[in-house]
PyMOL Python script that loads the backbone (N, CA, C, O; Angstrom):
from pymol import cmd

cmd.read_pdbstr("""\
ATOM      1  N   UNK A   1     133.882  96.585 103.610  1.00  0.00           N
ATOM      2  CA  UNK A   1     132.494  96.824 103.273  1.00  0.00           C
ATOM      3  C   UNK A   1     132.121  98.208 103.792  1.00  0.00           C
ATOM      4  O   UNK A   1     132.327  98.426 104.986  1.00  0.00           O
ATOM      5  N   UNK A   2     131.635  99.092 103.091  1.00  0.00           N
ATOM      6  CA  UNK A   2     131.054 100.480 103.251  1.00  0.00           C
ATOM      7  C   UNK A   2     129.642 100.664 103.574  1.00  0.00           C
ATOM      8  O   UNK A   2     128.720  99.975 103.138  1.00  0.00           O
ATOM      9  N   UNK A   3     129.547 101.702 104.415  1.00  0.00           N
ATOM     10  CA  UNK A   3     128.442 101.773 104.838  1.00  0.00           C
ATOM     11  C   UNK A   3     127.203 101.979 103.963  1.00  0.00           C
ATOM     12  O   UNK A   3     126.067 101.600 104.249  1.00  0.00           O
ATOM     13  N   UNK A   4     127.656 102.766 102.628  1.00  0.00           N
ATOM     14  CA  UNK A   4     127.408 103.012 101.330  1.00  0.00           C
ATOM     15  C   UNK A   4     126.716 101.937 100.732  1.00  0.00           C
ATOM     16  O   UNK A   4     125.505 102.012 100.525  1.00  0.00           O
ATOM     17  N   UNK A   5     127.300 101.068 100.474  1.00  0.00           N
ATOM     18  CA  UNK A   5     127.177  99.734  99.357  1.00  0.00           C
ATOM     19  C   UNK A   5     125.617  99.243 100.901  1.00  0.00           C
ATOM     20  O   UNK A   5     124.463  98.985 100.560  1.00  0.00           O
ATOM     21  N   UNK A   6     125.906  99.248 101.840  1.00  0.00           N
ATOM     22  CA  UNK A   6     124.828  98.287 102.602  1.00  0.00           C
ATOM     23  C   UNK A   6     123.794  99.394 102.657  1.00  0.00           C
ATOM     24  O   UNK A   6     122.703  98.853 102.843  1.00  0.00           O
ATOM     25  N   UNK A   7     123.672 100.642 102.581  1.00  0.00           N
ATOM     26  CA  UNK A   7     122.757 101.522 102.391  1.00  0.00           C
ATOM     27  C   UNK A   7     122.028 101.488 101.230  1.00  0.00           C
ATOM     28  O   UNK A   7     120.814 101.690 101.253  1.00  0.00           O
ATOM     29  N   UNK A   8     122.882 101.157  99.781  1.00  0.00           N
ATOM     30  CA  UNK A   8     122.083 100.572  98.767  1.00  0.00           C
ATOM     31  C   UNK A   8     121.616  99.543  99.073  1.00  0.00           C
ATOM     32  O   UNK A   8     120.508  99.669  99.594  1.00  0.00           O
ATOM     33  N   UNK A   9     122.012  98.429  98.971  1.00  0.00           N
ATOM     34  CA  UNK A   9     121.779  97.385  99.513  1.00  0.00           C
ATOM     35  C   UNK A   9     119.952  97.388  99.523  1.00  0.00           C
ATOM     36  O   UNK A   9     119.072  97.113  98.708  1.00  0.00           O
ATOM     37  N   UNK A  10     120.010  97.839 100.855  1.00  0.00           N
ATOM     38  CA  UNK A  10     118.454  98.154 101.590  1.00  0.00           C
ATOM     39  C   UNK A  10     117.621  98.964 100.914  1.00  0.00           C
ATOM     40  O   UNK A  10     116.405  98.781 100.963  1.00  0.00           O
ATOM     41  N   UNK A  11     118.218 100.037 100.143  1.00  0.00           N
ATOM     42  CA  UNK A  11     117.751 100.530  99.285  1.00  0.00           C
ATOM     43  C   UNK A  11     116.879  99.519  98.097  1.00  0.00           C
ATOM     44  O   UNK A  11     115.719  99.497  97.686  1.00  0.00           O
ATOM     45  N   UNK A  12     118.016  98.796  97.843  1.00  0.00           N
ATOM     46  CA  UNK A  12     117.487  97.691  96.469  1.00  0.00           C
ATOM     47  C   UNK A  12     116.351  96.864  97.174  1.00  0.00           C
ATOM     48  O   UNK A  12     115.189  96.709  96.800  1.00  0.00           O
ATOM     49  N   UNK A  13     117.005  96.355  98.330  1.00  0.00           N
ATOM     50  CA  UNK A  13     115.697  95.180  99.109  1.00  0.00           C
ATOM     51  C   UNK A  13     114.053  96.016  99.258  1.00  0.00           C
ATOM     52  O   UNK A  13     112.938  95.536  99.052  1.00  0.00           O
ATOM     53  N   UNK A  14     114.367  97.148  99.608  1.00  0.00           N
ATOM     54  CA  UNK A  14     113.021  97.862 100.245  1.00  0.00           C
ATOM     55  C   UNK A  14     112.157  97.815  99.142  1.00  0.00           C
ATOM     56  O   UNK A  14     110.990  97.468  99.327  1.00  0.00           O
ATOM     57  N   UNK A  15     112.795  98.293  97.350  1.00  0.00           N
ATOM     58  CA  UNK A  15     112.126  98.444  96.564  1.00  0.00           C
ATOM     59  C   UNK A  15     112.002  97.069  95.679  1.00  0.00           C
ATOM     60  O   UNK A  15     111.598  96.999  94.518  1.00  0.00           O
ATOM     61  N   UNK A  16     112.361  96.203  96.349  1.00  0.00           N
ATOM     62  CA  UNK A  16     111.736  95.026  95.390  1.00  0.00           C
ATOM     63  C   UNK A  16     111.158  94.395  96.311  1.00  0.00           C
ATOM     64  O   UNK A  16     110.480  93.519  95.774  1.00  0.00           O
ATOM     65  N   UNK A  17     111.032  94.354  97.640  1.00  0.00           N
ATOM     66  CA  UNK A  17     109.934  93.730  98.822  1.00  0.00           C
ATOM     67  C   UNK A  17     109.557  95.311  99.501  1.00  0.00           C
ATOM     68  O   UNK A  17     110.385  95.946 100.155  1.00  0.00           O
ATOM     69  N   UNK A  18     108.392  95.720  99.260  1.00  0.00           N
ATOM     70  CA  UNK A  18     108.089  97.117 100.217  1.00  0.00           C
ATOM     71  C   UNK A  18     107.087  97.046 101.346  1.00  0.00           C
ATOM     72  O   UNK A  18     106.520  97.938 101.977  1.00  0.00           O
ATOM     73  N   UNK A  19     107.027  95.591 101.428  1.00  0.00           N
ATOM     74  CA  UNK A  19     105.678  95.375 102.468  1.00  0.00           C
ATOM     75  C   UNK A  19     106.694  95.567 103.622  1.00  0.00           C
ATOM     76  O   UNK A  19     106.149  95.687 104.720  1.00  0.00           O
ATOM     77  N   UNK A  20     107.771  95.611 103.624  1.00  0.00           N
ATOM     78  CA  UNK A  20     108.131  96.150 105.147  1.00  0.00           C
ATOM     79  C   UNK A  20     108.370  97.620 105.661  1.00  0.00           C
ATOM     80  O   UNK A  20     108.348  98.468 104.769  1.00  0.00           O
ATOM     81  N   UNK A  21     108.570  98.020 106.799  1.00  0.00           N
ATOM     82  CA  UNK A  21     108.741  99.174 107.112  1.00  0.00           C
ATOM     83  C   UNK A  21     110.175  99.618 107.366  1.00  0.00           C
ATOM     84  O   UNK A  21     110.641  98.576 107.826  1.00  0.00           O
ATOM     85  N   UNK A  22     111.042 100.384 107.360  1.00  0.00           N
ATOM     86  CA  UNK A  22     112.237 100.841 106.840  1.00  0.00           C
ATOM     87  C   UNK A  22     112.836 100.164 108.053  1.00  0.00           C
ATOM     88  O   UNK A  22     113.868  99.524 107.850  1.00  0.00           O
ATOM     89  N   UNK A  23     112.443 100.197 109.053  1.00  0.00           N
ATOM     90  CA  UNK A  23     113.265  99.710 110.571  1.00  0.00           C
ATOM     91  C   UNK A  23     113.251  98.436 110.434  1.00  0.00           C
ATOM     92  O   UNK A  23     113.855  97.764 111.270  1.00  0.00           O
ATOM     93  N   UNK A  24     112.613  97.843 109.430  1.00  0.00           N
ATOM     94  CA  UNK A  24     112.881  96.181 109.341  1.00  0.00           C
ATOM     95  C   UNK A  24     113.824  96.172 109.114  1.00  0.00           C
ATOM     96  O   UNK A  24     114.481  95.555 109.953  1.00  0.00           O
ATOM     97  N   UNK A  25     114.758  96.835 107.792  1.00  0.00           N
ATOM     98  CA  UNK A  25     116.301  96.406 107.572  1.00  0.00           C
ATOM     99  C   UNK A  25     117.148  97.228 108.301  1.00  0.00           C
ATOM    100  O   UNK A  25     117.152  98.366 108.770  1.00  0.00           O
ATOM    101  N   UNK A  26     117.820  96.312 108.234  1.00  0.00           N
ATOM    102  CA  UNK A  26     118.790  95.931 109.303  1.00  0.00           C
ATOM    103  C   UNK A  26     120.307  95.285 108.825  1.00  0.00           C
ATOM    104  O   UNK A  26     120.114  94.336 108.065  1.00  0.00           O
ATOM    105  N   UNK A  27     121.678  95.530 109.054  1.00  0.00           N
ATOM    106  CA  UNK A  27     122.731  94.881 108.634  1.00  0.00           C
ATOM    107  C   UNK A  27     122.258  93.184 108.714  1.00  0.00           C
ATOM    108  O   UNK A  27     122.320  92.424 107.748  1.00  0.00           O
ATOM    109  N   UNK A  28     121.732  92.764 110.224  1.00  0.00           N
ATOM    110  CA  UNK A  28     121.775  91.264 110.064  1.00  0.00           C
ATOM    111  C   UNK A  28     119.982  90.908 109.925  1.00  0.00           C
ATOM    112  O   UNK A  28     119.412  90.115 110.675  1.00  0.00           O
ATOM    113  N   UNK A  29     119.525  91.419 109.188  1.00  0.00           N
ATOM    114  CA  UNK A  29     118.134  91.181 108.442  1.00  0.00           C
ATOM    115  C   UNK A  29     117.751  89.809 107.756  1.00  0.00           C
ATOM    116  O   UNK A  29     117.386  89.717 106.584  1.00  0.00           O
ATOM    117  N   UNK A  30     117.857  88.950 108.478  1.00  0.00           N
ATOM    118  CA  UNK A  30     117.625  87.569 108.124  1.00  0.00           C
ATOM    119  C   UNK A  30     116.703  87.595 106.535  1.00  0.00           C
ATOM    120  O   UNK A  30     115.767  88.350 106.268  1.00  0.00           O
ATOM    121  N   UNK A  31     117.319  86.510 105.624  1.00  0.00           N
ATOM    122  CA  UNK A  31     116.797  87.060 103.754  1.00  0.00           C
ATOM    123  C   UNK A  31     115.827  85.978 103.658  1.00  0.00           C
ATOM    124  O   UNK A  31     114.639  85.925 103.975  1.00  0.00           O
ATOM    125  N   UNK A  32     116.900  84.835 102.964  1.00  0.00           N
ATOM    126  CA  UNK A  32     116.549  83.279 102.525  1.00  0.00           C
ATOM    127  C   UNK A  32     115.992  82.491 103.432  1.00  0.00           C
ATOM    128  O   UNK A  32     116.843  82.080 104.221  1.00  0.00           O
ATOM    129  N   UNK A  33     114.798  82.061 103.680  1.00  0.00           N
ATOM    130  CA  UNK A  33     113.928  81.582 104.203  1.00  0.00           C
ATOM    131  C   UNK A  33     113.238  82.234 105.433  1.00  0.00           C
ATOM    132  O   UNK A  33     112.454  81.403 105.891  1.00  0.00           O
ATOM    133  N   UNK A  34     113.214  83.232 106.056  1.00  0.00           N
ATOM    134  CA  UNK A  34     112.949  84.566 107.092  1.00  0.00           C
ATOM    135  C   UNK A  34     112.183  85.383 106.969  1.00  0.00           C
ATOM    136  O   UNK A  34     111.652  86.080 107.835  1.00  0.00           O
ATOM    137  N   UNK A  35     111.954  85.372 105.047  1.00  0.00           N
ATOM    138  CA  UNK A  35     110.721  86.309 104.288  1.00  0.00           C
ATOM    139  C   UNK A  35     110.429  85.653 103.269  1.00  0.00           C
ATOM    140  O   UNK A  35     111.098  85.046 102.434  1.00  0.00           O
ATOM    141  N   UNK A  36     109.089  85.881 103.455  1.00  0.00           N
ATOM    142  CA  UNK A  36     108.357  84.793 102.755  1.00  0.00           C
ATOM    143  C   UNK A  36     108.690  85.248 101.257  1.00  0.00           C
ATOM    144  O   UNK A  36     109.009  84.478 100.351  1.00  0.00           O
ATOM    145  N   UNK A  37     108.546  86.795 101.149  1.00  0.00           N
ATOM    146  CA  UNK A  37     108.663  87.218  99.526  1.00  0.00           C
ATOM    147  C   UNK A  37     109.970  87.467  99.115  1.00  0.00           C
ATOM    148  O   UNK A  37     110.140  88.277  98.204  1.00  0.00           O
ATOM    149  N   UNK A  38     110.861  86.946  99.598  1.00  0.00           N
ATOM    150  CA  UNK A  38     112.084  86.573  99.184  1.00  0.00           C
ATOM    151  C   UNK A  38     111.820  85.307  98.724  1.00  0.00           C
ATOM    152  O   UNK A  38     111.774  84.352  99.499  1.00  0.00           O
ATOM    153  N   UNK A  39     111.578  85.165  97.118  1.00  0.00           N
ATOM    154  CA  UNK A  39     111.408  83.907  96.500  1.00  0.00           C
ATOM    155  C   UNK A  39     112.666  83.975  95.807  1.00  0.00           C
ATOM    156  O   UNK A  39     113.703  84.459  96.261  1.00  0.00           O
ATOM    157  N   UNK A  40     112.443  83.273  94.278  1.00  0.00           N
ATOM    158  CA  UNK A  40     113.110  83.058  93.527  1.00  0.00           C
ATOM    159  C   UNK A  40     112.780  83.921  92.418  1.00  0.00           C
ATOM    160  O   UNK A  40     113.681  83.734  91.601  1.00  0.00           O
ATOM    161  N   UNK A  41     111.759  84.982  91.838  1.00  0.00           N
ATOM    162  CA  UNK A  41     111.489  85.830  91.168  1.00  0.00           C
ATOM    163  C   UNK A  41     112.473  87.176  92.204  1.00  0.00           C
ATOM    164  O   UNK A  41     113.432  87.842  91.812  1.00  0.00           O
ATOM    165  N   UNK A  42     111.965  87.198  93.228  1.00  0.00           N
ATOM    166  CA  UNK A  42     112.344  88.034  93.858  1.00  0.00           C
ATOM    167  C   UNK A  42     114.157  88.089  94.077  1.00  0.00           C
ATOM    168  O   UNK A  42     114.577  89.244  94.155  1.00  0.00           O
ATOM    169  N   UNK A  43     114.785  87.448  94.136  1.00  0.00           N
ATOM    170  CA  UNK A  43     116.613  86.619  93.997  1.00  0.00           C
ATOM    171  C   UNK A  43     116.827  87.538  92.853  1.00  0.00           C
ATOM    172  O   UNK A  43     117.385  88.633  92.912  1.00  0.00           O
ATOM    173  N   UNK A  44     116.178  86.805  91.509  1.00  0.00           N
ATOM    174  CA  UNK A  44     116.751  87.217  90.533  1.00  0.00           C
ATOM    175  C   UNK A  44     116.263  88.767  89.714  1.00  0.00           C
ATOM    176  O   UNK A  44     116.805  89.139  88.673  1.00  0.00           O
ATOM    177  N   UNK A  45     115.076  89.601  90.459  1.00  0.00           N
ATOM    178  CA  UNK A  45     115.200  91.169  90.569  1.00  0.00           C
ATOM    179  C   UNK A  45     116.359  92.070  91.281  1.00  0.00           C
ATOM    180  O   UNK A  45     116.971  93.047  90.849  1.00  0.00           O
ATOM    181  N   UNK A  46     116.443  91.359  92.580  1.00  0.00           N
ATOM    182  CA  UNK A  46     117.236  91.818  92.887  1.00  0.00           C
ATOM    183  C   UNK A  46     118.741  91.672  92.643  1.00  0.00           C
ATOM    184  O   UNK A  46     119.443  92.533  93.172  1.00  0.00           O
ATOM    185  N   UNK A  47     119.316  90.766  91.961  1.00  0.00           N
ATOM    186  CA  UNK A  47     120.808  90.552  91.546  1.00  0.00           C
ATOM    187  C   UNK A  47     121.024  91.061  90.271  1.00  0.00           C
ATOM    188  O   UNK A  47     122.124  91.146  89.724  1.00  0.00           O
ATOM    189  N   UNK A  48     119.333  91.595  89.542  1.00  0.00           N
ATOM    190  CA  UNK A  48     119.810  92.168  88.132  1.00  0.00           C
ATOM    191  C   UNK A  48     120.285  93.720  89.073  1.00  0.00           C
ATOM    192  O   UNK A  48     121.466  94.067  89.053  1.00  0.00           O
ATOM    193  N   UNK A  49     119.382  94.433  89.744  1.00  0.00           N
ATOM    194  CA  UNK A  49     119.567  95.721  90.462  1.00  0.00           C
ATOM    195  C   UNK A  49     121.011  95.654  90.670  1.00  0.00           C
ATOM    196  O   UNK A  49     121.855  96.304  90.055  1.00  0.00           O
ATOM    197  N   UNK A  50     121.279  94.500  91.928  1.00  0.00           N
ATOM    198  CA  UNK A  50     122.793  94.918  91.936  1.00  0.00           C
ATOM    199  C   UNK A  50     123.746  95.382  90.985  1.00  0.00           C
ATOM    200  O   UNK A  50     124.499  96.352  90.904  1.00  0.00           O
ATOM    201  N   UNK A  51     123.390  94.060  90.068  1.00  0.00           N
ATOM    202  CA  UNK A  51     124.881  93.992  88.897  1.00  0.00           C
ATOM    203  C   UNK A  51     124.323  95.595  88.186  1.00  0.00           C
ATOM    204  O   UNK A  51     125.322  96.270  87.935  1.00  0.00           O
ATOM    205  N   UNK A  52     123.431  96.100  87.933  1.00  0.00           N
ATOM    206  CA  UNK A  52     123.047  97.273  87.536  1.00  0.00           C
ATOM    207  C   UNK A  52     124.065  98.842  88.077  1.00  0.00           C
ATOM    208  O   UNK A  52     124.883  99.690  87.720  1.00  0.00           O
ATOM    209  N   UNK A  53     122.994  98.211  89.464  1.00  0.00           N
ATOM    210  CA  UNK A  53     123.760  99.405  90.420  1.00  0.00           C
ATOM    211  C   UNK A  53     125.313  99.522  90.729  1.00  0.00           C
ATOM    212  O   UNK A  53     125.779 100.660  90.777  1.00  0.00           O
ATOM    213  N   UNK A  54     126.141  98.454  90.940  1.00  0.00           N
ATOM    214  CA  UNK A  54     127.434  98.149  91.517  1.00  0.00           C
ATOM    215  C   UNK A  54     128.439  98.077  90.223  1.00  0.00           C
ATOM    216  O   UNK A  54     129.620  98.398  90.089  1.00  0.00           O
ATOM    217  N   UNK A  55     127.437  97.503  89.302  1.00  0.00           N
ATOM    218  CA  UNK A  55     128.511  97.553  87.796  1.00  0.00           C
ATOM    219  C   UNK A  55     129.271  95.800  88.510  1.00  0.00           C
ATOM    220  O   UNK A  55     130.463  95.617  88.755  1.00  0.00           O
ATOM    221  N   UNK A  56     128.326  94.938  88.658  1.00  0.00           N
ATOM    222  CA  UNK A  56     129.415  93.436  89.000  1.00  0.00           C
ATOM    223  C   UNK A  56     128.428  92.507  88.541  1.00  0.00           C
ATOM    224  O   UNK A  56     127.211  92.670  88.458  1.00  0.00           O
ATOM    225  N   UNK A  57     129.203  91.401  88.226  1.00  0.00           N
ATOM    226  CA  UNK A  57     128.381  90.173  87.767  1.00  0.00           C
ATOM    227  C   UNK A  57     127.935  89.143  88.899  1.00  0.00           C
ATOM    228  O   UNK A  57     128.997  88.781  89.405  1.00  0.00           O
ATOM    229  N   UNK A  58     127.314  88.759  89.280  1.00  0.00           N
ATOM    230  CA  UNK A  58     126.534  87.683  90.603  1.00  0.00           C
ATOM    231  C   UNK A  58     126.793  86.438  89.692  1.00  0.00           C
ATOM    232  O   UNK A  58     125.796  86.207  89.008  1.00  0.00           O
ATOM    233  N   UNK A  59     127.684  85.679  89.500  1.00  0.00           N
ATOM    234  CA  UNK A  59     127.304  84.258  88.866  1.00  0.00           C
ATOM    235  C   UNK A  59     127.146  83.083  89.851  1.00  0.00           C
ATOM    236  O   UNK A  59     127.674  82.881  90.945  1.00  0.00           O
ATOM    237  N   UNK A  60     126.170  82.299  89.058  1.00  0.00           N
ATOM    238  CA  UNK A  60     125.237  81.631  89.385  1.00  0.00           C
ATOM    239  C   UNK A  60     125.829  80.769  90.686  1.00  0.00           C
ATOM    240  O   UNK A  60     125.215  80.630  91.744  1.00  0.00           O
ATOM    241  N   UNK A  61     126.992  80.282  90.427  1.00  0.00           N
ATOM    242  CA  UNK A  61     127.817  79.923  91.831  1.00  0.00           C
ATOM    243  C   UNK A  61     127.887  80.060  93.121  1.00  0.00           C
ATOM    244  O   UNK A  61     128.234  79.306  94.030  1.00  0.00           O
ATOM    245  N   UNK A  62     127.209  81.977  93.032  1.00  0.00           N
ATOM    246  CA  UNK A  62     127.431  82.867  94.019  1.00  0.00           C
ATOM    247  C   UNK A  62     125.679  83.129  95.048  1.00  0.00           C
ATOM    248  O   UNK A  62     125.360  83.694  96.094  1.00  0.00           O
ATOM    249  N   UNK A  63     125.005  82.372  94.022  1.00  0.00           N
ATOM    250  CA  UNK A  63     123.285  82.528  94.415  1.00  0.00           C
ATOM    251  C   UNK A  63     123.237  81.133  95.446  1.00  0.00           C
ATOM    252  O   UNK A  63     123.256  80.004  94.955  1.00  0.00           O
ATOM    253  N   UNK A  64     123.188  81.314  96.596  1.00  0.00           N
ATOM    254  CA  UNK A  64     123.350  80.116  97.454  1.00  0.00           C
ATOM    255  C   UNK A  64     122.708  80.564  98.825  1.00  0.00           C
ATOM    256  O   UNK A  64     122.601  81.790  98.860  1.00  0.00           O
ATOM    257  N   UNK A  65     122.274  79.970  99.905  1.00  0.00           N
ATOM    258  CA  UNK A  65     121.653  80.610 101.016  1.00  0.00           C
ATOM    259  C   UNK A  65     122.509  80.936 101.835  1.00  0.00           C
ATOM    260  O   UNK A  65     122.212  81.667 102.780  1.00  0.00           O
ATOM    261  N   UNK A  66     124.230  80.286 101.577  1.00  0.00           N
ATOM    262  CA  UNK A  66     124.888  81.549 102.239  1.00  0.00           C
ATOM    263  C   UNK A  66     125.072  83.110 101.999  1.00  0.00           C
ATOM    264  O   UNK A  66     124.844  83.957 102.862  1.00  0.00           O
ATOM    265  N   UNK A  67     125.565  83.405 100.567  1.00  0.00           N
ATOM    266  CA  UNK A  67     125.331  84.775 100.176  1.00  0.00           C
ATOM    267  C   UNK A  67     124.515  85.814 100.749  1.00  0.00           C
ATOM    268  O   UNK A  67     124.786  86.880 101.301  1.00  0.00           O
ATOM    269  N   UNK A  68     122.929  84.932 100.336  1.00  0.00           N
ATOM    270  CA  UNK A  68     121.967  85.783 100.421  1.00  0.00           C
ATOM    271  C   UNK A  68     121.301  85.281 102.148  1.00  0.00           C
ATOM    272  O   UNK A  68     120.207  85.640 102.584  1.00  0.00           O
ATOM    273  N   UNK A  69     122.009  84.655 102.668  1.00  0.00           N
ATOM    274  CA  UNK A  69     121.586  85.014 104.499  1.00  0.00           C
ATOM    275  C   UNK A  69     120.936  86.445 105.181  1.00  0.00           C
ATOM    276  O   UNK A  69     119.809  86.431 105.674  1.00  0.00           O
ATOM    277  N   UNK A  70     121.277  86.943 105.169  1.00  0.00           N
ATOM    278  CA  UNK A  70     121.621  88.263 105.465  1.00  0.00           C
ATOM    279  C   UNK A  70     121.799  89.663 104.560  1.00  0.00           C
ATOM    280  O   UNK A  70     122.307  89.554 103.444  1.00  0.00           O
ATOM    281  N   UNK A  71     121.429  90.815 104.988  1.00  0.00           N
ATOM    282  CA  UNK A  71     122.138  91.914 104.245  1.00  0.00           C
ATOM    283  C   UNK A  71     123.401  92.107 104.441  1.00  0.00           C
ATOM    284  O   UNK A  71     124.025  92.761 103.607  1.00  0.00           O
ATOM    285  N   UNK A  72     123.948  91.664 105.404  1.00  0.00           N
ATOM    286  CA  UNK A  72     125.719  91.492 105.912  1.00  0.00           C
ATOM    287  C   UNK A  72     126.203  91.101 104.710  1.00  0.00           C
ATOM    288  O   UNK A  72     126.844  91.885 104.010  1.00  0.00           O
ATOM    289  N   UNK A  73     125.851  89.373 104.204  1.00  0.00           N
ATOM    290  CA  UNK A  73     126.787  88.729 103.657  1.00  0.00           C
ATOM    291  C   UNK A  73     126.285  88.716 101.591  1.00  0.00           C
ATOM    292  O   UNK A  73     126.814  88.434 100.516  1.00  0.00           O
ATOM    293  N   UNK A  74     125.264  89.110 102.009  1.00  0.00           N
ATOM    294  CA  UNK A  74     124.887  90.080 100.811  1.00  0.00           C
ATOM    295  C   UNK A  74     125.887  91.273  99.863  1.00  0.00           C
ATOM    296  O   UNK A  74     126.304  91.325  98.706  1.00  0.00           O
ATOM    297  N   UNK A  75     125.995  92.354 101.379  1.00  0.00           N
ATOM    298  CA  UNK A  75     126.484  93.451 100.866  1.00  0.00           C
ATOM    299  C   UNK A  75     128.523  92.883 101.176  1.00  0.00           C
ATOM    300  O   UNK A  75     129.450  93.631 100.866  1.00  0.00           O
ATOM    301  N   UNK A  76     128.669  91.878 101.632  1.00  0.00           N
ATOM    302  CA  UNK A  76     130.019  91.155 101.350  1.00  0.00           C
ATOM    303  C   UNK A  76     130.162  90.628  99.829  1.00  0.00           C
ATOM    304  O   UNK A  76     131.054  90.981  99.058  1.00  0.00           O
ATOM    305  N   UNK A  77     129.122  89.720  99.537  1.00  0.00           N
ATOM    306  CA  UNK A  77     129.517  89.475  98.251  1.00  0.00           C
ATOM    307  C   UNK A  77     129.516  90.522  97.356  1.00  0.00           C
ATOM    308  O   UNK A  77     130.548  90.454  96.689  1.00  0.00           O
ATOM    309  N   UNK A  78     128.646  91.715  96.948  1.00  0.00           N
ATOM    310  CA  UNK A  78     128.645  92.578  96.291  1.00  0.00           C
ATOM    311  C   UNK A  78     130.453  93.465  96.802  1.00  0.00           C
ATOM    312  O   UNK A  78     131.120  93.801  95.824  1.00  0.00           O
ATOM    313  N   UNK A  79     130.819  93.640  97.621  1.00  0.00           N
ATOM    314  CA  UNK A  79     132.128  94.560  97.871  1.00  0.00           C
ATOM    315  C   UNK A  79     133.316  93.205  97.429  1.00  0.00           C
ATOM    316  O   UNK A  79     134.221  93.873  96.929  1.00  0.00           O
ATOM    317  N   UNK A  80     133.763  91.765  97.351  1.00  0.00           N
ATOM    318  CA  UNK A  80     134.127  91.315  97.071  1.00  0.00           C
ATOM    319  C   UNK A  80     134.476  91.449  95.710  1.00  0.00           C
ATOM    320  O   UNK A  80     135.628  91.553  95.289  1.00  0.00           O
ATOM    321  N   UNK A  81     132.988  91.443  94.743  1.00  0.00           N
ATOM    322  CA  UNK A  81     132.805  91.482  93.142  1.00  0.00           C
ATOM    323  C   UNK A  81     132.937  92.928  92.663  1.00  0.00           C
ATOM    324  O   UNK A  81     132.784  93.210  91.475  1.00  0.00           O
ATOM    325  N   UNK A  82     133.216  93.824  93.578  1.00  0.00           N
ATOM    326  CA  UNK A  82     133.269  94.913  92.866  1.00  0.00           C
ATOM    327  C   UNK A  82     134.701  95.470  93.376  1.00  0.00           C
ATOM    328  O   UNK A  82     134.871  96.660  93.111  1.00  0.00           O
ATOM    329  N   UNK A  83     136.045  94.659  94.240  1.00  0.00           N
ATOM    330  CA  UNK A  83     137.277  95.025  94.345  1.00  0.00           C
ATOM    331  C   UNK A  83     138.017  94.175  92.988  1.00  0.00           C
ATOM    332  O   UNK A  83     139.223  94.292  92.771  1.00  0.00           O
TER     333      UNK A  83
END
""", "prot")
cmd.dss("prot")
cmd.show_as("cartoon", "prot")
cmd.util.cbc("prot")
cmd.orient("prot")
């Protein structure tokens, strides 16, 4: 995992939740249930961004509250789908 891919990452999170301030994210930035506007509109903005940005597919398998725990295991599944 590159420092790169988790720099987007935060990039993607900041601009689809911006009520936080940049020092909120964080590698272990608690996601799925930790922020309130991390819904389910909000899931599926941000996994179109990824597959956008990264050029990878997120299938539906992969949308689970382990994945999206964290920006850690976030920016794991995205470097997984894109080796």
């Amino acid at each position: 995992m590159t420092d790169s891919v988790m720099t987007q990452v935060i990039a993607i999170l900041k601009d689809v939740i911006p009520n936080y301030d940049t020092s909120f994210w964080h590698d272990e930035t608690e996601l799925v249930g930790a922020i309130a506007e991390f819904d389910s509109m909000a899931i599926v903005t941000i996994i179109g961004e990824i597959e956008d940005r990264f050029d990878v597919v997120i299938d539906d398998e992969d949308i689970n509250a382990e994945n999206f725990a964290t920006v850690t295991t976030l920016t794991k599944l995205i470097a997984e789908r894109a080796s």
